[in-house]
Backbone bond lengths (Angstrom), bond angles and torsions (degrees), N, CA, C in turn:
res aa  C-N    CA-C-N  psi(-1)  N-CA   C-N-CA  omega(-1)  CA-C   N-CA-C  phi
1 X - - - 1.467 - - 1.520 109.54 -
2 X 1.651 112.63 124.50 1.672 95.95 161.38 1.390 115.82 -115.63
3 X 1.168 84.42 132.54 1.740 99.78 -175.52 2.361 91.18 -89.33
4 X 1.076 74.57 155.79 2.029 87.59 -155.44 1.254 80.47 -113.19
5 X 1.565 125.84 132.68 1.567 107.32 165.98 1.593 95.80 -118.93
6 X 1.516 104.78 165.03 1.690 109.88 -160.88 1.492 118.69 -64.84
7 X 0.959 131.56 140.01 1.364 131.62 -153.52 1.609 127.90 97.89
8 X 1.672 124.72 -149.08 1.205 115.40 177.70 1.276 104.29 -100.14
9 X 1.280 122.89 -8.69 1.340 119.93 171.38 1.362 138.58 -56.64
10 X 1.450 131.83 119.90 1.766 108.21 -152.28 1.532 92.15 -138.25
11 X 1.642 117.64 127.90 1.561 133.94 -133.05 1.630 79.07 -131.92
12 X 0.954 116.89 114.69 1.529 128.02 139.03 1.505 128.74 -74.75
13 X 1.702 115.54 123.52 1.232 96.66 -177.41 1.867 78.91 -125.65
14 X 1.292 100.86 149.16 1.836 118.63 176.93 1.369 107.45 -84.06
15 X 1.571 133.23 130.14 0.862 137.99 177.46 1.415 124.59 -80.75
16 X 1.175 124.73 76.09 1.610 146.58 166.99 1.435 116.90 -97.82
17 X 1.249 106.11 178.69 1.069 125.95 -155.65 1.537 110.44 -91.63
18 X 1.292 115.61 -16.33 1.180 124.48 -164.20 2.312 109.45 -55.16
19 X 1.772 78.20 156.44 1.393 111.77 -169.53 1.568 87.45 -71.05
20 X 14.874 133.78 114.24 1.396 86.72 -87.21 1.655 36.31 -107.09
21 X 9.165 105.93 -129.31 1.755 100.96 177.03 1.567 110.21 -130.43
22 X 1.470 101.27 83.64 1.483 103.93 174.18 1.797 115.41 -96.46
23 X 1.635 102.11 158.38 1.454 99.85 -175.48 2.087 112.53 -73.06
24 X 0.970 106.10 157.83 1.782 109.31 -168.06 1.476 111.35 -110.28
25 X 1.532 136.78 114.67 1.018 128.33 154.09 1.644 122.33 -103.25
26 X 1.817 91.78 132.71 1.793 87.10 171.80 1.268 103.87 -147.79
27 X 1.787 88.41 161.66 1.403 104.86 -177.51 1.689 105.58 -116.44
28 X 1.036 105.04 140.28 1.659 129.65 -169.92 1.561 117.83 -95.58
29 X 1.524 103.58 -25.93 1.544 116.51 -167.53 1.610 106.15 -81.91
30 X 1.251 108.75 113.54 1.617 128.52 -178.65 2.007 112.34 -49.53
31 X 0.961 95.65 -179.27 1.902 108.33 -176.32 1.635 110.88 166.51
32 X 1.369 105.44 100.46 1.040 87.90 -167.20 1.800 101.51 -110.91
33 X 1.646 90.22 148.39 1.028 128.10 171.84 1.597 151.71 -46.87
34 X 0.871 105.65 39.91 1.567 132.14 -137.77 1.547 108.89 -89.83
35 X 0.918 131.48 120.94 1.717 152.72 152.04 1.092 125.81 -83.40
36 X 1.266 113.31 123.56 1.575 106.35 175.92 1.589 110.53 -87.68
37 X 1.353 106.03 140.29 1.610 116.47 -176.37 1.929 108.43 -45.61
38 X 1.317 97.91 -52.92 1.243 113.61 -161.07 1.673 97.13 -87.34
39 X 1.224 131.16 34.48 1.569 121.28 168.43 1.662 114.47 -59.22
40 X 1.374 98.28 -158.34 1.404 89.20 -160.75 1.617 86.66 -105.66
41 X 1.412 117.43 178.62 1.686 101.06 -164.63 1.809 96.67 -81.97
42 X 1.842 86.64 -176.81 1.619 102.97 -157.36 1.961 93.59 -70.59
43 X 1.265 113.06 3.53 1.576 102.42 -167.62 2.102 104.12 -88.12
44 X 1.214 88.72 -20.40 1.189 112.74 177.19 1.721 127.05 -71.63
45 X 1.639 116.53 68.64 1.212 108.27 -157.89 1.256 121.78 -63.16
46 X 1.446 138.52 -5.56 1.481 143.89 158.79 1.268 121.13 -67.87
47 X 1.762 127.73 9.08 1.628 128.31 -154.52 2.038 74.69 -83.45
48 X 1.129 127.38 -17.79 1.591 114.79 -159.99 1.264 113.56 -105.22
49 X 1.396 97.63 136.09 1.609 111.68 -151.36 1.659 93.56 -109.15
50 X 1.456 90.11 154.98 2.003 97.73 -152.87 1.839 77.69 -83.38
51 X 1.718 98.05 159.02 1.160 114.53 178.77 1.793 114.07 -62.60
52 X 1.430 125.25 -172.50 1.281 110.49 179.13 1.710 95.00 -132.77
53 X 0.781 130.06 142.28 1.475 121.09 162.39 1.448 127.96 -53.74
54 X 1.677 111.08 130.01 1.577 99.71 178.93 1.337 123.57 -29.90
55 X 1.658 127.44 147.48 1.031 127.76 132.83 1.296 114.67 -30.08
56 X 1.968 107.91 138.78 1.467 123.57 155.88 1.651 121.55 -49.64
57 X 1.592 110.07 -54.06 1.440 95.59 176.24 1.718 119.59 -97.04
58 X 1.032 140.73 -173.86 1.498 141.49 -144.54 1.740 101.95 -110.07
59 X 1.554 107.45 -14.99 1.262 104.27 175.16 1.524 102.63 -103.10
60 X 1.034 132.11 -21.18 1.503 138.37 179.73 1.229 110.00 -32.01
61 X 1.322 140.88 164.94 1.959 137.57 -172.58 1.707 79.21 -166.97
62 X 1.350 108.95 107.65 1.912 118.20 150.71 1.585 110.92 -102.92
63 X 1.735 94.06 116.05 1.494 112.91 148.84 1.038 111.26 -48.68
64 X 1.285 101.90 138.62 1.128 106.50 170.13 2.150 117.44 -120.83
65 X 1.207 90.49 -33.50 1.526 112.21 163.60 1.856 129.16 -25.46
66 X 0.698 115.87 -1.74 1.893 152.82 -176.02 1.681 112.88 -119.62
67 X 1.187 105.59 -34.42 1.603 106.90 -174.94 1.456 121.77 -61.14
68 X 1.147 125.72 147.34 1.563 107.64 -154.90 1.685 88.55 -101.54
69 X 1.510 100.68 136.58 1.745 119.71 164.59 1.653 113.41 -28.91
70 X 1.939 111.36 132.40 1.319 86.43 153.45 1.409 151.24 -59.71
71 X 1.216 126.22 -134.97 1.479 124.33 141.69 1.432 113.07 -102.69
72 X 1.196 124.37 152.60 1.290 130.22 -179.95 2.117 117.32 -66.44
73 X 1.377 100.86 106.23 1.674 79.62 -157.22 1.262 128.19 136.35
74 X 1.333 94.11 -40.27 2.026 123.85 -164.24 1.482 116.65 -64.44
75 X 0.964 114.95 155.86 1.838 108.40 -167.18 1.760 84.45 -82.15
76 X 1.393 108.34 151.45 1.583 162.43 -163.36 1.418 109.24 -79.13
77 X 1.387 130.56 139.90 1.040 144.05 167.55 1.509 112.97 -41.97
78 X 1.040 117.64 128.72 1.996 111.86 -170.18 1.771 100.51 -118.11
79 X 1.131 107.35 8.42 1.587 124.55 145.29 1.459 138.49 -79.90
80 X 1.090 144.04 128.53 1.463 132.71 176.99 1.667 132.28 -65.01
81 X 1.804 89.69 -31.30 1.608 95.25 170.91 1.163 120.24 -89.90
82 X 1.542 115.86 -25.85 1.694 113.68 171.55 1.138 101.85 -77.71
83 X 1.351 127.53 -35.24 1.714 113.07 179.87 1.689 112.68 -64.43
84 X 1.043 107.88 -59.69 1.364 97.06 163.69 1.967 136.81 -26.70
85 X 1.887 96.04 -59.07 1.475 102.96 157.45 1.175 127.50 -50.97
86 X 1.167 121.34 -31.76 1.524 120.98 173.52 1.391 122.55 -52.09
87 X 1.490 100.74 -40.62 1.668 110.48 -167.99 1.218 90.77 -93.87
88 X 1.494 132.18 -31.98 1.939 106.98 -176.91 1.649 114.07 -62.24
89 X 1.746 102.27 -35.02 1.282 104.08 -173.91 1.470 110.93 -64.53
90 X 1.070 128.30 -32.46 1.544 140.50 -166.96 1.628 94.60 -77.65
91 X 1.004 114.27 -31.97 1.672 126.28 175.79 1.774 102.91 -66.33
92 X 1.059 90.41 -44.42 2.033 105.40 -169.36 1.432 105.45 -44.44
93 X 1.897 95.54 -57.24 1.663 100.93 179.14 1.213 139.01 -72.24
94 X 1.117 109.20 -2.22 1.602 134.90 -162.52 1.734 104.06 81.40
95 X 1.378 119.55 6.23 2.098 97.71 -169.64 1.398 105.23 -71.11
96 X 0.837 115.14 77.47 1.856 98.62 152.33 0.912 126.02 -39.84
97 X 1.218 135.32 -60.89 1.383 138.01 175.72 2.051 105.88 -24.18
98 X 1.230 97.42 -63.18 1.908 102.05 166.50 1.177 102.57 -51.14
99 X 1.084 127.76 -70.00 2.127 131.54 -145.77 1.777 73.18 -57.06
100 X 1.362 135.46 -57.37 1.741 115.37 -144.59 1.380 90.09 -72.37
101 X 1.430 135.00 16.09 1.652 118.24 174.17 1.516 108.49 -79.15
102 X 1.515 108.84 -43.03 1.149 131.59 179.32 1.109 129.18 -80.47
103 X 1.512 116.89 -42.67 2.036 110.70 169.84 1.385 110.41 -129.53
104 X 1.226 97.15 171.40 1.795 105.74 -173.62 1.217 107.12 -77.64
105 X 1.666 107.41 160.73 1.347 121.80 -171.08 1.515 125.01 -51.89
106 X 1.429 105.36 -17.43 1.857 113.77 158.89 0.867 117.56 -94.59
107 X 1.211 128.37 -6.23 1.728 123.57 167.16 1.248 122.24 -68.09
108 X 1.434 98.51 -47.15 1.488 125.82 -166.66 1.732 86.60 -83.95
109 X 1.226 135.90 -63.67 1.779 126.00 -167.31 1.646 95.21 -42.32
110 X 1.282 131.60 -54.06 1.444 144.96 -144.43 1.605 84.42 -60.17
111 X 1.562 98.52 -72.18 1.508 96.34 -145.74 1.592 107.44 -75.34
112 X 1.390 122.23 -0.52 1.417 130.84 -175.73 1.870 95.91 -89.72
113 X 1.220 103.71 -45.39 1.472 113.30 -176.71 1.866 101.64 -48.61
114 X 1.342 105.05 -42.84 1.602 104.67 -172.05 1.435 102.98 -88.73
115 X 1.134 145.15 -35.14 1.562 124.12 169.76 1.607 103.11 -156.79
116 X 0.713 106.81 112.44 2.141 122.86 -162.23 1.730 83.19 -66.88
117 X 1.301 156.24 0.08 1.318 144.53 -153.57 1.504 102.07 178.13
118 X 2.052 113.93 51.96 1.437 106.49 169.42 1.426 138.16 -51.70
119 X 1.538 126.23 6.89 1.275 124.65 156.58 2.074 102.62 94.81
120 X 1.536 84.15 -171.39 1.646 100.01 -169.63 1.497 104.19 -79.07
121 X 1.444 118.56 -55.22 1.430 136.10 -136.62 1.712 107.89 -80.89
122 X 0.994 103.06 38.66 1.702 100.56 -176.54 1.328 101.52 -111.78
123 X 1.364 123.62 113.28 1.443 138.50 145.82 1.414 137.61 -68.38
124 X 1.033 136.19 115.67 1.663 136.41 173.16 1.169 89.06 -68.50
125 X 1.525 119.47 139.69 1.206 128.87 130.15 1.757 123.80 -148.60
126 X 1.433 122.64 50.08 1.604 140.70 161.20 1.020 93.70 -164.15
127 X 1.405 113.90 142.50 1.416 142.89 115.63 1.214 138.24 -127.40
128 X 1.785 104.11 130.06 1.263 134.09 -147.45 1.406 113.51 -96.10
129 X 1.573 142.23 72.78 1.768 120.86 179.93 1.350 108.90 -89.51
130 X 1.428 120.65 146.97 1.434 147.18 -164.14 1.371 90.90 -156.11
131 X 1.473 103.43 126.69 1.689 116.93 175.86 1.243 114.76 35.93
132 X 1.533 128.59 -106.77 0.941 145.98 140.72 1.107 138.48 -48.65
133 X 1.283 134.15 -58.75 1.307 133.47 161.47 1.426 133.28 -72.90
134 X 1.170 98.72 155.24 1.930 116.26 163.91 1.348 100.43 -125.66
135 X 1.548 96.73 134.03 1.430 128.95 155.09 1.224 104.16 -73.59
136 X 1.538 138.32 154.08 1.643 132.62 147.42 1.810 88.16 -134.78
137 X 1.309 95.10 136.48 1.728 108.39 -177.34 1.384 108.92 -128.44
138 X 1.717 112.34 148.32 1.650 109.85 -154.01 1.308 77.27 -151.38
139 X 1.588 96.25 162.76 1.543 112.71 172.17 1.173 115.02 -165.49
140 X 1.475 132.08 124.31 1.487 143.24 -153.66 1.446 100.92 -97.36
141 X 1.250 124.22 3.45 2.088 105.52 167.40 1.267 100.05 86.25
142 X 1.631 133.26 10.76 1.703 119.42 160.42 1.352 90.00 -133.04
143 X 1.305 136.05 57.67 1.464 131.15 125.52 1.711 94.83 104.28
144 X 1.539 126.30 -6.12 1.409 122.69 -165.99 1.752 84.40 -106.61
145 X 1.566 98.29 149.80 1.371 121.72 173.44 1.558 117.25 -128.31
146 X 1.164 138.74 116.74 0.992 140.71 -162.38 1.686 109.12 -109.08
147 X 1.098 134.28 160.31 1.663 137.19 -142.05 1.689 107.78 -163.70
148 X 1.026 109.76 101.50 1.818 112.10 -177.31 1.460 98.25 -120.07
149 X 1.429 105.17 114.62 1.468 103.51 169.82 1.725 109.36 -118.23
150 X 1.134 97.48 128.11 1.827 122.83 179.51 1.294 115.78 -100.81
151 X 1.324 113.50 151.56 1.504 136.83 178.96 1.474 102.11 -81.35
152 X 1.180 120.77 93.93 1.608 115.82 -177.47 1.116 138.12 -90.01
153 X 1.382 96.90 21.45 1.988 109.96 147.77 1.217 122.35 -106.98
154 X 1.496 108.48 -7.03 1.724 105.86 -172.16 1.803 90.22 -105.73
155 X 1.758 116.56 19.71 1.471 88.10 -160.57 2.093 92.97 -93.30
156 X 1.291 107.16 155.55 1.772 100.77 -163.58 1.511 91.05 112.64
157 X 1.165 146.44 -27.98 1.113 132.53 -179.17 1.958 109.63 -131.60
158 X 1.622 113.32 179.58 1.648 100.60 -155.27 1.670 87.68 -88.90
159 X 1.476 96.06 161.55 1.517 114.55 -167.01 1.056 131.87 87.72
160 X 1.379 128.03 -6.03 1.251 123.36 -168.47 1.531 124.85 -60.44
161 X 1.121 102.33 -15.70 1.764 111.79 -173.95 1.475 106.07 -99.02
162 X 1.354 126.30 117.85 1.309 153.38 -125.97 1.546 91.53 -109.40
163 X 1.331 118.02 -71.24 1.475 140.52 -158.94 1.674 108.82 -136.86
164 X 0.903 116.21 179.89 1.791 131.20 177.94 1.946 97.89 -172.13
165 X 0.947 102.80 138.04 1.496 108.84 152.73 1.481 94.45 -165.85
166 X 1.922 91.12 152.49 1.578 116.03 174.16 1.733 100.96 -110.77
167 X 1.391 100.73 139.86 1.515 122.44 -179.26 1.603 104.42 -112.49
168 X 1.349 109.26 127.90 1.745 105.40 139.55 1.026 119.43 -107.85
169 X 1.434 108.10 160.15 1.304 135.33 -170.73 1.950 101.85 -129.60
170 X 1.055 104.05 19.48 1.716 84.91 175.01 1.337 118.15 -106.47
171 X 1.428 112.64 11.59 1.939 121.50 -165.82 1.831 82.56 -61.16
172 X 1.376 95.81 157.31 1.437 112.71 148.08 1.372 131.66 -42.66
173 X 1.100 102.11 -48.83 1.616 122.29 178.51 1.469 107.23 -59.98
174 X 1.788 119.97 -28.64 1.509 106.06 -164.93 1.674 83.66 -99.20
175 X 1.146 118.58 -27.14 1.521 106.63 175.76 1.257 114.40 -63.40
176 X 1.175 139.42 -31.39 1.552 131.20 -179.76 1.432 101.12 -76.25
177 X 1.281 135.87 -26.40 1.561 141.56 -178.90 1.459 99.31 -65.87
178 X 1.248 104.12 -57.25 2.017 108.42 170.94 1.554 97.82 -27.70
179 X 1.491 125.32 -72.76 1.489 129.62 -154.27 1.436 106.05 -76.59
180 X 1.402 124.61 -40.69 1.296 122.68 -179.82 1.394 111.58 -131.95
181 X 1.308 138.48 60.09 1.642 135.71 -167.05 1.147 116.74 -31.85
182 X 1.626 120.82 -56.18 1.421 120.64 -144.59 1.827 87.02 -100.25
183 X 1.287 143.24 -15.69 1.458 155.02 167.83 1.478 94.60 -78.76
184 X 1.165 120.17 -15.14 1.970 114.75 163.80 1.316 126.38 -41.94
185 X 1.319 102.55 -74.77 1.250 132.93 -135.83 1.544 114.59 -132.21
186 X 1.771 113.70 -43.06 1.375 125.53 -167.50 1.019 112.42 51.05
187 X 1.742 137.62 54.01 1.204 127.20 139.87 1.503 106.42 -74.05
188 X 1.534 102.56 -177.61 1.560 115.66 -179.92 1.602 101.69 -77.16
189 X 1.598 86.04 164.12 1.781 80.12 -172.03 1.390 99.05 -123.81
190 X 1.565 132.71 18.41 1.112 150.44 -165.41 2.015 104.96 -110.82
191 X 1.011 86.81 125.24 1.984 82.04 -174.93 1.523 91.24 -53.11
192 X 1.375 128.77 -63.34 1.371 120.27 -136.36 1.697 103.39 -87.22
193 X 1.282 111.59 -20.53 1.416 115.25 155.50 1.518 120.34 -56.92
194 X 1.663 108.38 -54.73 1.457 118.15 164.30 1.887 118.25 -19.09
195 X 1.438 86.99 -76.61 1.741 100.56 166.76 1.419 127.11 -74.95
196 X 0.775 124.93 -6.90 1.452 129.99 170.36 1.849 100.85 -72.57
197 X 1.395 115.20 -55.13 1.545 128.75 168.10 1.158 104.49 -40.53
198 X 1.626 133.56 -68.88 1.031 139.52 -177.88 1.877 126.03 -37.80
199 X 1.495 80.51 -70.37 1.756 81.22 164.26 1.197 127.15 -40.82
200 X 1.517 102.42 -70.28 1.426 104.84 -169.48 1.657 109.47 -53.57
201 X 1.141 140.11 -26.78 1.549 138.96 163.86 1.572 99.66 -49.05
202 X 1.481 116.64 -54.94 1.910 121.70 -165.69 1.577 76.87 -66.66
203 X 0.823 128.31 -48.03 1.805 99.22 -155.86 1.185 118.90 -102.83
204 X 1.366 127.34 11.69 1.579 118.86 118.62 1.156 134.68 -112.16
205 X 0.945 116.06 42.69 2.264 141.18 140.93 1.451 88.29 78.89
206 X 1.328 119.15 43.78 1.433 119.92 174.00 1.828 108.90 -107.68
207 X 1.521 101.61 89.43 1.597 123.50 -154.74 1.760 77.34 -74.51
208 X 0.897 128.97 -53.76 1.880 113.82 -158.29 1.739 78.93 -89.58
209 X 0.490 139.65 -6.33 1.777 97.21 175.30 1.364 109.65 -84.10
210 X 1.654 126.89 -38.69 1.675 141.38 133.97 1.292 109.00 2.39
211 X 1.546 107.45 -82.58 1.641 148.03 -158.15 2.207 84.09 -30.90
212 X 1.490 113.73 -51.54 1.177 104.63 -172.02 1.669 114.06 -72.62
213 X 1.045 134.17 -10.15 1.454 128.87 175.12 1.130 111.56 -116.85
214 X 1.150 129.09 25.25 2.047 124.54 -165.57 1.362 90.09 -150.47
215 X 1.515 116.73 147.02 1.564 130.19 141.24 1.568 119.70 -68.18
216 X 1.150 98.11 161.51 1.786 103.33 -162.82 2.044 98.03 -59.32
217 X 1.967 104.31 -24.48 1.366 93.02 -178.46 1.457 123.33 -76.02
218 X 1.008 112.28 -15.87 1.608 130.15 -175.88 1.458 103.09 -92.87
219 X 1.380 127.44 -34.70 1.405 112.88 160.96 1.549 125.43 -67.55
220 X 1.170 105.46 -25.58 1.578 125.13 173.80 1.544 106.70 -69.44
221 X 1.353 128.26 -22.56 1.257 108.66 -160.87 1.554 95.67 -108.01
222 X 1.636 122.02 -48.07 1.435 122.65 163.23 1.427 109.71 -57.10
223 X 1.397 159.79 -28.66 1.107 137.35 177.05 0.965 131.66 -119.63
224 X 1.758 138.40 -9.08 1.236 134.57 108.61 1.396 148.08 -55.76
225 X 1.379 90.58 -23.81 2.076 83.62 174.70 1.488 99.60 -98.62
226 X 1.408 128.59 -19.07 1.333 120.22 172.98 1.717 128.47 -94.09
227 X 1.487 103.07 -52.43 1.682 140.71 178.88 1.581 98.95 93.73
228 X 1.360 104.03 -154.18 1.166 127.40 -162.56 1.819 102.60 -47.85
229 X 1.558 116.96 119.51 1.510 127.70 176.27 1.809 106.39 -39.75
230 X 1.764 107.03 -50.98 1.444 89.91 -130.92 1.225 168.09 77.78
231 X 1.334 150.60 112.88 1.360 166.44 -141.81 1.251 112.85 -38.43
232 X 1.634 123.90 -51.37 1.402 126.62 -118.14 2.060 107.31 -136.28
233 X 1.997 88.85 22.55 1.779 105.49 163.15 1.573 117.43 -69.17
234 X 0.931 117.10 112.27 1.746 112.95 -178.91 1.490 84.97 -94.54
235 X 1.578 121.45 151.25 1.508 112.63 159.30 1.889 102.02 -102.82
236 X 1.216 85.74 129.45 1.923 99.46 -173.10 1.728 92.05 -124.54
237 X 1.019 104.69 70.18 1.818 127.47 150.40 1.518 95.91 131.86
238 X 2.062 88.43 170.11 1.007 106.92 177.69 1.742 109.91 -165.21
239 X 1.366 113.63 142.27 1.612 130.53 158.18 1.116 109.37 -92.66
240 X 1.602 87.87 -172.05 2.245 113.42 175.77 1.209 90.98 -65.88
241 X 1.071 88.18 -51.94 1.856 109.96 -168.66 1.306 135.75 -75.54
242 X 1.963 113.36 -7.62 1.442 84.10 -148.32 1.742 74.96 -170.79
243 X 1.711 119.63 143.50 1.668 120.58 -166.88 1.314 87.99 -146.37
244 X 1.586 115.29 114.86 1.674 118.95 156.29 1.020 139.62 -102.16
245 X 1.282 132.26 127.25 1.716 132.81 -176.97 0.740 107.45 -98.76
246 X 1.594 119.08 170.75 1.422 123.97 -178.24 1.884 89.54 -155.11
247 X 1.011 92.40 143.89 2.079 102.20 176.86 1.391 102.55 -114.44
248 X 1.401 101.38 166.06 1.494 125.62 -166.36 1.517 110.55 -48.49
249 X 1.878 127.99 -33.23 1.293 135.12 166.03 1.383 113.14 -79.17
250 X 1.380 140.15 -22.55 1.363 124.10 134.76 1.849 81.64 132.85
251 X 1.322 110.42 2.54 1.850 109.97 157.70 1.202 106.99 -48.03
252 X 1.534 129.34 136.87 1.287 150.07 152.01 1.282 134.01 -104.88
253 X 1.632 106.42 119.88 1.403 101.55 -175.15 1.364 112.28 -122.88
254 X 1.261 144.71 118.76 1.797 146.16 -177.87 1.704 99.65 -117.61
255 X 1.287 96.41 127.21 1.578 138.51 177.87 1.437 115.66 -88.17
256 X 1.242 128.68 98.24 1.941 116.28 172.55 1.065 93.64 -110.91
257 X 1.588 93.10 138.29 1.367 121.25 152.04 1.272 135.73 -100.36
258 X 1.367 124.96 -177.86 1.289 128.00 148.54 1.518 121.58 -83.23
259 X 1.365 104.96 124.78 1.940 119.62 -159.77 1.937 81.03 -56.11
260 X 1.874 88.37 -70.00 1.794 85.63 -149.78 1.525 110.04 -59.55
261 X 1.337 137.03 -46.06 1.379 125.38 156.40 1.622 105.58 -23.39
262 X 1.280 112.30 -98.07 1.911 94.46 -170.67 1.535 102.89 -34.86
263 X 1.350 147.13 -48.75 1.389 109.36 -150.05 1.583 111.94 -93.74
264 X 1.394 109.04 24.73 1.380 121.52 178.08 1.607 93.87 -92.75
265 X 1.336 120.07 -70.93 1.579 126.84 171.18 1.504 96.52 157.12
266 X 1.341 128.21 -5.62 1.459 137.84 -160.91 1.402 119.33 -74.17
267 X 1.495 133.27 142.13 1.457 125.02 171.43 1.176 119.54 -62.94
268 X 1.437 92.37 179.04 1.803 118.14 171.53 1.379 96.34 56.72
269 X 1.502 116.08 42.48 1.769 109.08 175.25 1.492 97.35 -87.20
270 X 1.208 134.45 -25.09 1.691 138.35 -177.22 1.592 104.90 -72.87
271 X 1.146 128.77 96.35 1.492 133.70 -172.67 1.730 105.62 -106.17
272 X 1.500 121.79 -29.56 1.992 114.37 -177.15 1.869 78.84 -138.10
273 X 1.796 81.82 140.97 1.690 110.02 140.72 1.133 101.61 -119.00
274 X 1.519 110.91 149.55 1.361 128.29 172.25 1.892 88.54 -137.57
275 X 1.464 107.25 133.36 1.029 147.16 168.11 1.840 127.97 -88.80
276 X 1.094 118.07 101.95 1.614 113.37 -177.61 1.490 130.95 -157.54
């Protein structure tokens, strides 16, 4: 495979086996996510209480757990982060029946598949839009981070939530990355190296050698909605943030990451593909 890097410079990478430039807006200001233990049961599609809007200042934390239920039915958050909250909370109680108002039938299997009754303790605190999408990212205070990415023109209406996956971060392995990152793991610590690694794993259908630089949604989108990469991705640009290829039929695929994750050396820095 040669990966082309931008300019006159032209980077061969060998196709083995070995172990993806848009502008970024985010928001930092927390909201947390809150369920009450004692809701009403998961059969009950009103137990889920509408999201609240961030706090004004950056240290601020809104309960939300007090907020009174919608109506069953009722038009949808026309926000990305309260829409999002809606469906974690509906996640909190176990209702499915709610979460399928809000994401598609793999969103909702995924994140039901990992704990049918995700609980109180989930906090928002990012959200990420790129083109089309928003990321909204949460984290409950025992080391797991959770990741809802939405269609952010369809969000206000049902489906908008694309994917969900929950991450830990408490293995041993990510704790020694804490003390020494790039003595972790030995990924590249270079974005466009980052993705250059990446590909070449998608394009010879080598899902765990990936598995270390991609979230389960970004593996989901290069190797089930696409399959096997193939040889013949040149990457023709690049950001802090963000590495695009283009193949011999003139398909385009760009990969963002997280800068400081790659420049630590650490996985799962590849969080969206966008395809075009």
């Amino acid at each position: 495979m040669r990966v082309v890097a931008a300019g006159a410079a032209t980077l061969t990478v060998l196709l083995t086996g070995c172990s993806l430039g848009t502008s970024e807006q985010s928001s930092d200001s927390s909201s947390t996510v809150t369920v009450t233990e004692s809701s009403t049961p998961a059969s009950d599609s009103s137990s889920a209480a509408p999201a609240t809007s961030s706090a004004s200042t950056s240290t601020a934390t809104t309960s939300t757990s007090s907020a009174p239920a919608p109506d069953a039915g009722g038009e949808l958050p026309g926000d990305p982060g309260e829409y999002a909250d809606a469906f974690v909370r509906a996640w909190g109680v176990g209702d499915r029946v709610e979460a399928e108002r809000y994401a598609t039938g793999d969103a909702v299997d995924s994140l039901f598949a990992y704990d049918g009754r995700g609980g109180s303790t989930w906090t928002r605190d990012a959200v990420t839009s790129q083109d089309g999408r928003t990321q909204v990212g949460y984290t409950d205070g025992t080391g797991q981070s959770l990741y809802v990415l939405l269609d952010t023109v369809t969000v206000g209406a049902p489906d908008a939530v694309v994917s969900a996956n929950v991450e830990w971060e408490g293995t041993s392995e990510d704790a020694a990355a804490e003390e020494d990152p790039g003595a972790a793991t030995g990924l590249p610590s270079d974005v466009g190296d980052y993705g250059d690694a990446l590909v070449r794993a998608w394009g010879v259908g080598d899902r765990d050698a990936a598995d270390a630089y991609a979230t389960a949604s970004v593996l989901s989108t290069l190797f089930d909605g696409y399959g096997t990469g193939g040889s013949d991705w040149s990457r023709t640009g690049s950001t802090a943030d963000s590495i695009t290829y283009t193949d011999s039929f003139g398909d385009t695929v760009t990969i963002y990451v997280d800068a400081a994750t790659v420049s630590a050396g650490r996985g799962d820095a590849a969080y969206l593909a966008v395809f075009s």
